[in-house]
mmCIF file of the N, C-alpha and C atoms, coordinates in Angstrom:
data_MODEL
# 
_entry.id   MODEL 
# 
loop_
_atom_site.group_PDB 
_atom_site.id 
_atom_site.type_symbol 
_atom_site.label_atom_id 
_atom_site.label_alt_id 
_atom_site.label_comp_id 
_atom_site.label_asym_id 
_atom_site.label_entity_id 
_atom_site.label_seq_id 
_atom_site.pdbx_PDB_ins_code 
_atom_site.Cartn_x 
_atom_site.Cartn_y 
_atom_site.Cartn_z 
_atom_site.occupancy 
_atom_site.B_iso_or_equiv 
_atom_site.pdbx_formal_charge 
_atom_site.auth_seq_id 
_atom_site.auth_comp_id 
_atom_site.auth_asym_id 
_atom_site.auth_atom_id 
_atom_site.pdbx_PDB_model_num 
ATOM 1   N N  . UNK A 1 1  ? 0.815   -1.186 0.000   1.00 0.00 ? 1  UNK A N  1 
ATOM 2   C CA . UNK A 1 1  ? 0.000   0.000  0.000   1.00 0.00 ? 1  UNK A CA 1 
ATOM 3   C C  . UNK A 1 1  ? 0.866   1.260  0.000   1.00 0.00 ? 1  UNK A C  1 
ATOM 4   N N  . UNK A 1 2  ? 1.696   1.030  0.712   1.00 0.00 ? 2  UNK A N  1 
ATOM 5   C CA . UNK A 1 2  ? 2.608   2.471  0.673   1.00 0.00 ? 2  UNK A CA 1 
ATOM 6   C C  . UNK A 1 2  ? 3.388   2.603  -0.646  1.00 0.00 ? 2  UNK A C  1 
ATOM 7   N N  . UNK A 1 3  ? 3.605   1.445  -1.222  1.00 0.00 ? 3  UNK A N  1 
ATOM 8   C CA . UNK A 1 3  ? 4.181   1.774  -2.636  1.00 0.00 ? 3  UNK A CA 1 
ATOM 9   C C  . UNK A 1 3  ? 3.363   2.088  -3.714  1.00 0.00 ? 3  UNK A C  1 
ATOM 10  N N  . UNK A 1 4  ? 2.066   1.787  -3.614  1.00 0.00 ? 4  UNK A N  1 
ATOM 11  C CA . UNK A 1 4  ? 1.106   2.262  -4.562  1.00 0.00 ? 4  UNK A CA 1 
ATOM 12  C C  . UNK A 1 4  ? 0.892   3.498  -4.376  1.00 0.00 ? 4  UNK A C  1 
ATOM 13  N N  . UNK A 1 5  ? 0.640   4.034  -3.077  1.00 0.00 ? 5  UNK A N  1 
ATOM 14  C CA . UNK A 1 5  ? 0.088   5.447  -2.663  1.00 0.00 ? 5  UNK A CA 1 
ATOM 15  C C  . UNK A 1 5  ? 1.389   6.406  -2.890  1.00 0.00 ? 5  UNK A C  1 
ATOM 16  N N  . UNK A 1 6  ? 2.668   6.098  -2.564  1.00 0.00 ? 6  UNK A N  1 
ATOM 17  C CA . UNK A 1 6  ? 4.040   6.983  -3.147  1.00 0.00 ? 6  UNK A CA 1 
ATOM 18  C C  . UNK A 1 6  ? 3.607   6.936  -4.677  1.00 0.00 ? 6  UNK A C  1 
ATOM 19  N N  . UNK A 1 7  ? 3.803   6.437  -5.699  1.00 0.00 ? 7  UNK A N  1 
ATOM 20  C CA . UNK A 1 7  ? 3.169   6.545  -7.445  1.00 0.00 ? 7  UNK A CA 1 
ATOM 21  C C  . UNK A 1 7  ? 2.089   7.172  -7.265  1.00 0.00 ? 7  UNK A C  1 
ATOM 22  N N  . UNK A 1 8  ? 1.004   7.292  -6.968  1.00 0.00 ? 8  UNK A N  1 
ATOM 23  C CA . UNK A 1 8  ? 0.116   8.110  -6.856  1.00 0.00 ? 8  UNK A CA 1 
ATOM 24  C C  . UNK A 1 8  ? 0.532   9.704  -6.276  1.00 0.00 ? 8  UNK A C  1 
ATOM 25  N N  . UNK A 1 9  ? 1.004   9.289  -5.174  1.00 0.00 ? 9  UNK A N  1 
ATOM 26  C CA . UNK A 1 9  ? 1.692   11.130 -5.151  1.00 0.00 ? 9  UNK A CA 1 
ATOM 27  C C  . UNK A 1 9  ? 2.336   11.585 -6.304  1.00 0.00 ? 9  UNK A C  1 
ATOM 28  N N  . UNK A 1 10 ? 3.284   10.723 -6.515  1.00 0.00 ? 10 UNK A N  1 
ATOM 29  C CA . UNK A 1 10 ? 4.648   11.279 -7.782  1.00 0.00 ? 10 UNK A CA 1 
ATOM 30  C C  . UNK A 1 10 ? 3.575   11.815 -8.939  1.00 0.00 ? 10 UNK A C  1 
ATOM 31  N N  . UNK A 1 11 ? 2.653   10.534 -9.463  1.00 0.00 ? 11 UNK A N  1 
ATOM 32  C CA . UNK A 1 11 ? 2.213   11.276 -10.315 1.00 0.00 ? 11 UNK A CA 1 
ATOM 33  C C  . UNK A 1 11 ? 1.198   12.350 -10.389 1.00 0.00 ? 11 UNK A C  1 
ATOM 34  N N  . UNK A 1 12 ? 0.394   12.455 -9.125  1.00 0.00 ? 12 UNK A N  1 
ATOM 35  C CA . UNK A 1 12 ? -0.133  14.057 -8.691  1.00 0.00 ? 12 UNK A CA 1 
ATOM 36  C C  . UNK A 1 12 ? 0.880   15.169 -8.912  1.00 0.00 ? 12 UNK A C  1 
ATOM 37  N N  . UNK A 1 13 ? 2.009   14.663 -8.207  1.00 0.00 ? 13 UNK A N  1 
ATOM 38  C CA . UNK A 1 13 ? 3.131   16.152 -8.634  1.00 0.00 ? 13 UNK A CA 1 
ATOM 39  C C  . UNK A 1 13 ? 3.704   16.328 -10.113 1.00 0.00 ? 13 UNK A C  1 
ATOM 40  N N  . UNK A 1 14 ? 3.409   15.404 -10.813 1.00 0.00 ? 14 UNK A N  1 
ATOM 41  C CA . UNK A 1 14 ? 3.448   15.286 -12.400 1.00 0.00 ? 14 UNK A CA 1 
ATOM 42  C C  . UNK A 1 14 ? 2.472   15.972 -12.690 1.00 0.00 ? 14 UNK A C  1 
ATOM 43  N N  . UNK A 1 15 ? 1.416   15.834 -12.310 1.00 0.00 ? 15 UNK A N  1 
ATOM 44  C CA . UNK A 1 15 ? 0.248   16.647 -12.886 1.00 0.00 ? 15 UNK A CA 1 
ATOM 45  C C  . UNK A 1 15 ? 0.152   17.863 -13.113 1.00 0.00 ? 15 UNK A C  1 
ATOM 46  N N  . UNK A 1 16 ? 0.499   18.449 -11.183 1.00 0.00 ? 16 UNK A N  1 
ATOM 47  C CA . UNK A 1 16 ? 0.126   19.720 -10.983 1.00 0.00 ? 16 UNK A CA 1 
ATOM 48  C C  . UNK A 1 16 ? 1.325   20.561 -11.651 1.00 0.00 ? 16 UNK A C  1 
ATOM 49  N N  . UNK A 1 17 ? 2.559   19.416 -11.712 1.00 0.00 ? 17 UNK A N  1 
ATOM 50  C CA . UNK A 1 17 ? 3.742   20.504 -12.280 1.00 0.00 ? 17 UNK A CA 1 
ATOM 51  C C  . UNK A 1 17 ? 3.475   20.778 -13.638 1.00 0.00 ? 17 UNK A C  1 
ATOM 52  N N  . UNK A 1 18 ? 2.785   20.117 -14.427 1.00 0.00 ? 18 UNK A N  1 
ATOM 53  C CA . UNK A 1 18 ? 1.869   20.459 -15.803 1.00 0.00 ? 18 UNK A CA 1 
ATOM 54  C C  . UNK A 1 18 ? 1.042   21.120 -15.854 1.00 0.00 ? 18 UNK A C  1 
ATOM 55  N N  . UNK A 1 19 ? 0.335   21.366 -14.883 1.00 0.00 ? 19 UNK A N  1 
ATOM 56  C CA . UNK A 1 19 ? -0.321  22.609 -14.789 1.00 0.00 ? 19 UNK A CA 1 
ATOM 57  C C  . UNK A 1 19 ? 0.508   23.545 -14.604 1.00 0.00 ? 19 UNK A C  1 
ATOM 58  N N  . UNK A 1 20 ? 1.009   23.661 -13.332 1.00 0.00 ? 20 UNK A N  1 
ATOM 59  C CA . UNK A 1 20 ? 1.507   25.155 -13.472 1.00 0.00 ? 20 UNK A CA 1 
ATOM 60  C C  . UNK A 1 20 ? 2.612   25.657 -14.359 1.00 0.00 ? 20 UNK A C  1 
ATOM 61  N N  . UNK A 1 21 ? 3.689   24.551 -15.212 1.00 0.00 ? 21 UNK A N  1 
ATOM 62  C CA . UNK A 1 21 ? 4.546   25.066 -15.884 1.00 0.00 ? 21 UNK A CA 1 
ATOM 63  C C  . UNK A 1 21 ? 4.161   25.352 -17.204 1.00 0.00 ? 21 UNK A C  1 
ATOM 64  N N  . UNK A 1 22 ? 2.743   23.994 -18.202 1.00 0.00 ? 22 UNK A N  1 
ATOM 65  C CA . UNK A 1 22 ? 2.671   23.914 -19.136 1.00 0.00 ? 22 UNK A CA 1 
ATOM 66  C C  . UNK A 1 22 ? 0.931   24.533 -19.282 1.00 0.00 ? 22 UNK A C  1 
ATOM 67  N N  . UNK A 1 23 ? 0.694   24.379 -18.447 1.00 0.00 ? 23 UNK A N  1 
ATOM 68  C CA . UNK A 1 23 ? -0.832  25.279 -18.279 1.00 0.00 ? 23 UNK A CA 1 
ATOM 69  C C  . UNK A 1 23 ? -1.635  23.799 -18.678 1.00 0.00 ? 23 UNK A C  1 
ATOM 70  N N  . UNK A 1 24 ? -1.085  22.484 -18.694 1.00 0.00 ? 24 UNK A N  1 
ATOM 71  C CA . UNK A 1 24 ? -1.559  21.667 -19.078 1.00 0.00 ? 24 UNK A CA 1 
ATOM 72  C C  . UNK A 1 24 ? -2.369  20.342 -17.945 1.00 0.00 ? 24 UNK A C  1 
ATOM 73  N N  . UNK A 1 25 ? -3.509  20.070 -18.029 1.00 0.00 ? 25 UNK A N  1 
ATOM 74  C CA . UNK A 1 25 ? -3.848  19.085 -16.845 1.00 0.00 ? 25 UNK A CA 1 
ATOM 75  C C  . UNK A 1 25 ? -4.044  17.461 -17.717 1.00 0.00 ? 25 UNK A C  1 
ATOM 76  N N  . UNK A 1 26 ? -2.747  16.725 -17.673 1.00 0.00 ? 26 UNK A N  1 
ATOM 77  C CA . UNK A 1 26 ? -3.049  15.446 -18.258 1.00 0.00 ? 26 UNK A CA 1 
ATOM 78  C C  . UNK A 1 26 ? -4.192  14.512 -17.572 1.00 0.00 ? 26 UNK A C  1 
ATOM 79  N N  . UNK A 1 27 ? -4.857  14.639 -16.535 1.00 0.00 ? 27 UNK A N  1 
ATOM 80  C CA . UNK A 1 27 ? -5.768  14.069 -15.387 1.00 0.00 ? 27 UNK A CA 1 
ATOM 81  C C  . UNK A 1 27 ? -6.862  14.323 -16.420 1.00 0.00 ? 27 UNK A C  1 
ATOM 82  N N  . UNK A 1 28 ? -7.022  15.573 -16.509 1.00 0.00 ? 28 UNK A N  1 
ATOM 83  C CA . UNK A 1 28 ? -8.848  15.714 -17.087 1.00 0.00 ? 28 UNK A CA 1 
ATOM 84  C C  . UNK A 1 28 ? -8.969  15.898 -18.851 1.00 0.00 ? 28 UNK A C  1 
ATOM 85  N N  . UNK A 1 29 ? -7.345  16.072 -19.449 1.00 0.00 ? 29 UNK A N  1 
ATOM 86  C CA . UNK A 1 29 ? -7.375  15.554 -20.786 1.00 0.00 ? 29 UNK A CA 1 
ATOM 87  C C  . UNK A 1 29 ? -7.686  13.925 -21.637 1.00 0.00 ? 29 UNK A C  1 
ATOM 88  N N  . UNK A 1 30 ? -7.281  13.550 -20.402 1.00 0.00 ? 30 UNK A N  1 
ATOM 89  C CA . UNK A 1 30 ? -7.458  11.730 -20.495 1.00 0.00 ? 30 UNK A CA 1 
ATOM 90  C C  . UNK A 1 30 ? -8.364  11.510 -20.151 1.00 0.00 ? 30 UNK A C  1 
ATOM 91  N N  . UNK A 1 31 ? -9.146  12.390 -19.262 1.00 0.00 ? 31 UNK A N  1 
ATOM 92  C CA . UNK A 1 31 ? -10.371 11.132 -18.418 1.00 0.00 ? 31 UNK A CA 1 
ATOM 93  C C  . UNK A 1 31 ? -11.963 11.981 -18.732 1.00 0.00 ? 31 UNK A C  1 
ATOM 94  N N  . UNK A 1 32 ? -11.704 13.602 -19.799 1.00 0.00 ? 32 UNK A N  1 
ATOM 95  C CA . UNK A 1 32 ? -12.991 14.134 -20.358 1.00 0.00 ? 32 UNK A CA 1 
ATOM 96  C C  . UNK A 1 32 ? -13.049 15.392 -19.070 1.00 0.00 ? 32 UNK A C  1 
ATOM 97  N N  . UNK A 1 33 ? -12.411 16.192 -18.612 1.00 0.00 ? 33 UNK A N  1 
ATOM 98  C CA . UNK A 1 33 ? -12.298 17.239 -18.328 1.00 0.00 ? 33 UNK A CA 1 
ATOM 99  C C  . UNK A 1 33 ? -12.281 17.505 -16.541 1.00 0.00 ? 33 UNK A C  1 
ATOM 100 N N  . UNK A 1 34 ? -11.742 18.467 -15.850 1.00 0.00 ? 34 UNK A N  1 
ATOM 101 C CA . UNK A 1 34 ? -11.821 18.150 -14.420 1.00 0.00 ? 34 UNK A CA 1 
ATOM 102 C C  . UNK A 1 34 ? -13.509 17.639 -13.658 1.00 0.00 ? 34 UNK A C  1 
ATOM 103 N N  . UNK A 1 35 ? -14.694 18.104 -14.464 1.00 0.00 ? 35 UNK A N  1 
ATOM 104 C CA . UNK A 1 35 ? -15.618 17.594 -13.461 1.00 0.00 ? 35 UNK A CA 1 
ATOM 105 C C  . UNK A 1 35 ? -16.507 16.383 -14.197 1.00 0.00 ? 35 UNK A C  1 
ATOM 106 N N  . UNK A 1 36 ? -15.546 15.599 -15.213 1.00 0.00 ? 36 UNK A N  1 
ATOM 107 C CA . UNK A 1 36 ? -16.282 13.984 -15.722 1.00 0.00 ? 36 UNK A CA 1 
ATOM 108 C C  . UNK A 1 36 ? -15.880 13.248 -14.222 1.00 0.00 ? 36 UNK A C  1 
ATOM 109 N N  . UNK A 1 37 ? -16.707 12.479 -13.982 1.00 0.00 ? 37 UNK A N  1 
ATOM 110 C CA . UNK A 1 37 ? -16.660 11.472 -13.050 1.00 0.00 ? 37 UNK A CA 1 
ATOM 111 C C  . UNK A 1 37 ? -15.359 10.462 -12.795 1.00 0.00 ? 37 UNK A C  1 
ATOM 112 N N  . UNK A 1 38 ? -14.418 10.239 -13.789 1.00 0.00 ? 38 UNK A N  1 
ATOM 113 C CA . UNK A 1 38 ? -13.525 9.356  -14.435 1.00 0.00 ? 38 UNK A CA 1 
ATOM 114 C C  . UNK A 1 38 ? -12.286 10.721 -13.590 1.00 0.00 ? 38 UNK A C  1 
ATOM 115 N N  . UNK A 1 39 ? -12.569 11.582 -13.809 1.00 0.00 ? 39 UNK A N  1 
ATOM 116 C CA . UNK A 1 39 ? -11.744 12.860 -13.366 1.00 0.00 ? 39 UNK A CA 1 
ATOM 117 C C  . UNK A 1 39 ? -10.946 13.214 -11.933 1.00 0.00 ? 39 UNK A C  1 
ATOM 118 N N  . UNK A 1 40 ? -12.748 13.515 -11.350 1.00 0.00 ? 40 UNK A N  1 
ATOM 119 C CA . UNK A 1 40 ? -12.735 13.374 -10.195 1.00 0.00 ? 40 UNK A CA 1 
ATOM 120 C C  . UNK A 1 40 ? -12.430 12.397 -9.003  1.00 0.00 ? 40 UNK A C  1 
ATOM 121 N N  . UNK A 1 41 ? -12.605 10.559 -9.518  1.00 0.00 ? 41 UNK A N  1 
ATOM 122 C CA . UNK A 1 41 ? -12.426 9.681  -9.051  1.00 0.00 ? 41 UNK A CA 1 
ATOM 123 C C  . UNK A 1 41 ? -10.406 9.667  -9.179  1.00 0.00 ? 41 UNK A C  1 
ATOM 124 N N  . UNK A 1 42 ? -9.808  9.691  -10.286 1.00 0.00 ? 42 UNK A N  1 
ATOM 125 C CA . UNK A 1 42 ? -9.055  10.106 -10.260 1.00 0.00 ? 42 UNK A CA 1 
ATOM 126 C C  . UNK A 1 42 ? -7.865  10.973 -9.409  1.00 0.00 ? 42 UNK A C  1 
ATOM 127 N N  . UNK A 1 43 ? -8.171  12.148 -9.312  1.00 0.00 ? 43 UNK A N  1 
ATOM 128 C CA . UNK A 1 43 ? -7.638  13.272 -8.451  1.00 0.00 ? 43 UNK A CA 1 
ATOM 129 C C  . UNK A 1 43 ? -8.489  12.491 -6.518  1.00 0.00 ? 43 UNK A C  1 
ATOM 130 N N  . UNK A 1 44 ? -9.430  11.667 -6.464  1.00 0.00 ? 44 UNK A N  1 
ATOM 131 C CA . UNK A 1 44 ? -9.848  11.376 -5.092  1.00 0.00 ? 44 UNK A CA 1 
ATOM 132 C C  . UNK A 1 44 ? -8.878  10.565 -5.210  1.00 0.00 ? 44 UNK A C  1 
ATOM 133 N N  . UNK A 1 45 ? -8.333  9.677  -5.454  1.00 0.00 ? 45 UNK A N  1 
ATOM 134 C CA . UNK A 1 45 ? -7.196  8.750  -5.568  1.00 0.00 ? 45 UNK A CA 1 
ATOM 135 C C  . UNK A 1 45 ? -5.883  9.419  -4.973  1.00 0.00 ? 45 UNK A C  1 
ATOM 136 N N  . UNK A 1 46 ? -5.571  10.686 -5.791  1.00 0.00 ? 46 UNK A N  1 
ATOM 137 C CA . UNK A 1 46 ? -4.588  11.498 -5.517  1.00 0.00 ? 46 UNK A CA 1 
ATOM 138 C C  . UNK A 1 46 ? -4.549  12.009 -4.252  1.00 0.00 ? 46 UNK A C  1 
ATOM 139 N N  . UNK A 1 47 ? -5.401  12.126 -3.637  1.00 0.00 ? 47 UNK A N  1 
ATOM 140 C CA . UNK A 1 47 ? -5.569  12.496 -2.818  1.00 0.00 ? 47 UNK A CA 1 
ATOM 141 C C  . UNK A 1 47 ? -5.367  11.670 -1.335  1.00 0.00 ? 47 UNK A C  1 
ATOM 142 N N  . UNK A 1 48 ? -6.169  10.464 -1.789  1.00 0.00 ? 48 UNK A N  1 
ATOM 143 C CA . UNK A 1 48 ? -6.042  9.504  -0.588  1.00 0.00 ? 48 UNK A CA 1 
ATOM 144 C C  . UNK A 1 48 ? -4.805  8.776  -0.399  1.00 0.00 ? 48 UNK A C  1 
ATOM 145 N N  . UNK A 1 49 ? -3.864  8.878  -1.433  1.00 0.00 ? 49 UNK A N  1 
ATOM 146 C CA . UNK A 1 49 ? -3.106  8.636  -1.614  1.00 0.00 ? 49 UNK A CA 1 
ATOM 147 C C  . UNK A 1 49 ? -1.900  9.333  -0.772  1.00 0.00 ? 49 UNK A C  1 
ATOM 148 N N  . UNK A 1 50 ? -2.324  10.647 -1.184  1.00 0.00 ? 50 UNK A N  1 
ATOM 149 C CA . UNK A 1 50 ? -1.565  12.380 -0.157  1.00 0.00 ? 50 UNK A CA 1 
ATOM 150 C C  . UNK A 1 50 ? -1.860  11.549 1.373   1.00 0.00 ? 50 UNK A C  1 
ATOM 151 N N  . UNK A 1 51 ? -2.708  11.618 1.705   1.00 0.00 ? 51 UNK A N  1 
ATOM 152 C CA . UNK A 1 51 ? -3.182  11.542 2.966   1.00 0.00 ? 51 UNK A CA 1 
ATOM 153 C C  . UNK A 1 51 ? -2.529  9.727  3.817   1.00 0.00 ? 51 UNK A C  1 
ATOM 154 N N  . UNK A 1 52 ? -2.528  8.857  3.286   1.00 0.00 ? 52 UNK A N  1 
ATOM 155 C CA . UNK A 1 52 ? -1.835  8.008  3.187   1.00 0.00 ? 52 UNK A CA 1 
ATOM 156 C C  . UNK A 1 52 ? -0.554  8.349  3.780   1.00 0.00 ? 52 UNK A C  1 
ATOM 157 N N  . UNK A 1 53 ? 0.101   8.631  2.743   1.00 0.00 ? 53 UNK A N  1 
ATOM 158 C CA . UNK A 1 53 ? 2.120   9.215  2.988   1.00 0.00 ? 53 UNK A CA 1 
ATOM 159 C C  . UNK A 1 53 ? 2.019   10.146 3.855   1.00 0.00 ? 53 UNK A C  1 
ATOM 160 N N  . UNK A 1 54 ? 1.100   10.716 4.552   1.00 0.00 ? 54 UNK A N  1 
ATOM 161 C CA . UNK A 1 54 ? 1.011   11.808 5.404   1.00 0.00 ? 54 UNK A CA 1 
ATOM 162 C C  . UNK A 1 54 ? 1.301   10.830 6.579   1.00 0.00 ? 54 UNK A C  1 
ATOM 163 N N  . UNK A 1 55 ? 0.226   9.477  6.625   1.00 0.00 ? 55 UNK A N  1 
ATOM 164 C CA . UNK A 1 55 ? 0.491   8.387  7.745   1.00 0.00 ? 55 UNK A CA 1 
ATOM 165 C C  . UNK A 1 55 ? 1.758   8.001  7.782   1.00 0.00 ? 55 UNK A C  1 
ATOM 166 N N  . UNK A 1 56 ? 2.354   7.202  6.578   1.00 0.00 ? 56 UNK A N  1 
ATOM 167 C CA . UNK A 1 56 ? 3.279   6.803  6.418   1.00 0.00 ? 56 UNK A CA 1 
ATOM 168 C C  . UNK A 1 56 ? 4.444   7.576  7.193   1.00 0.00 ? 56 UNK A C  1 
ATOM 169 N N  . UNK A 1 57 ? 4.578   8.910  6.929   1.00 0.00 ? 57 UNK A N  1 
ATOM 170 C CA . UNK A 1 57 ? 5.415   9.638  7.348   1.00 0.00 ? 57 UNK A CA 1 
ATOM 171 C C  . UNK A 1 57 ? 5.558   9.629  9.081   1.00 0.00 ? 57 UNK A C  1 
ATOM 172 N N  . UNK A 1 58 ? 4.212   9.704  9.354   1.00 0.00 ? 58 UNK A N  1 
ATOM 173 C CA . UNK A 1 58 ? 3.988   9.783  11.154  1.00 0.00 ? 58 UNK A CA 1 
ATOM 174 C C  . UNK A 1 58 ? 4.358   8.622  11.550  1.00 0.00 ? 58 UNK A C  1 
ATOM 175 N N  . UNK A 1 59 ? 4.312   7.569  11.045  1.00 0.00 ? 59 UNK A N  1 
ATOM 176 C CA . UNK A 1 59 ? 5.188   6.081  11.294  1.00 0.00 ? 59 UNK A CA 1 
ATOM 177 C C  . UNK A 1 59 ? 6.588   6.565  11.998  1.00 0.00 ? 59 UNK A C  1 
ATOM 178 N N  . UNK A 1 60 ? 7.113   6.689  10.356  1.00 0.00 ? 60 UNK A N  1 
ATOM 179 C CA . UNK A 1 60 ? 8.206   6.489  10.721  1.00 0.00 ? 60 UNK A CA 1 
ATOM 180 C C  . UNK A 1 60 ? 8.994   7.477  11.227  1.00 0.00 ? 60 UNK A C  1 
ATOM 181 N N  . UNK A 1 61 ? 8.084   8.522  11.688  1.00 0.00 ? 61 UNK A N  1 
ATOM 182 C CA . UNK A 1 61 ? 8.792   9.473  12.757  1.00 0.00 ? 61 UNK A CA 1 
ATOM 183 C C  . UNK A 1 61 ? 8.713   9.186  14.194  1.00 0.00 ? 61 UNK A C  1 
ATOM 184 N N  . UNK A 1 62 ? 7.602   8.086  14.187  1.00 0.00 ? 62 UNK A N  1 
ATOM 185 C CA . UNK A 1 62 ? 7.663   7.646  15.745  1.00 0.00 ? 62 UNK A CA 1 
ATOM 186 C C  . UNK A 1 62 ? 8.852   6.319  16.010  1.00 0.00 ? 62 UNK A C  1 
ATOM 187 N N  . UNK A 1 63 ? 9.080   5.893  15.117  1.00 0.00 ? 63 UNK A N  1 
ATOM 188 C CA . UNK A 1 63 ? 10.310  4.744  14.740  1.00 0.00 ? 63 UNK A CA 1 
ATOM 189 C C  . UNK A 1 63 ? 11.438  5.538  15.460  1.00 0.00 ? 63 UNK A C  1 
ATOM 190 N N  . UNK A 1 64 ? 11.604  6.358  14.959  1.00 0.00 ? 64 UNK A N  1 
ATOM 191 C CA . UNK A 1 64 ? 13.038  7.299  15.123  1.00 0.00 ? 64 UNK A CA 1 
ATOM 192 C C  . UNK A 1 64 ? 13.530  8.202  16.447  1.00 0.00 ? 64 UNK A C  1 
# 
């Protein structure tokens, strides 16, 4: 799980860095625009994913 949810971040920060450098959103060009369903399920992924490595992280700061 933590290795799926790290690829899911990376490629959120792929995204958004396409947005802001290329003005481009590959998320809602592929899946029919930010509010198609395919879109949104998408970016919720990205998200739970964020929130995930957020755990991950609190792990292994209590490890240490």
């Amino acid at each position: 799980m933590d290795t799926v949810s790290l690829i899911l971040v990376i490629l959120s920060a792929l995204d958004w860095g396409c947005v802001g450098f290329l003005r481009l959103d590959p998320v809602s060009r592929l899946f029919g625009g930010q509010t198609a369903w395919l879109s949104r399920f998408v970016y919720a992924l990205f998200g739970l994913a964020g929130l995930w490595c957020v755990l991950v992280l609190l792990r292994r700061r209590r490890r240490l």
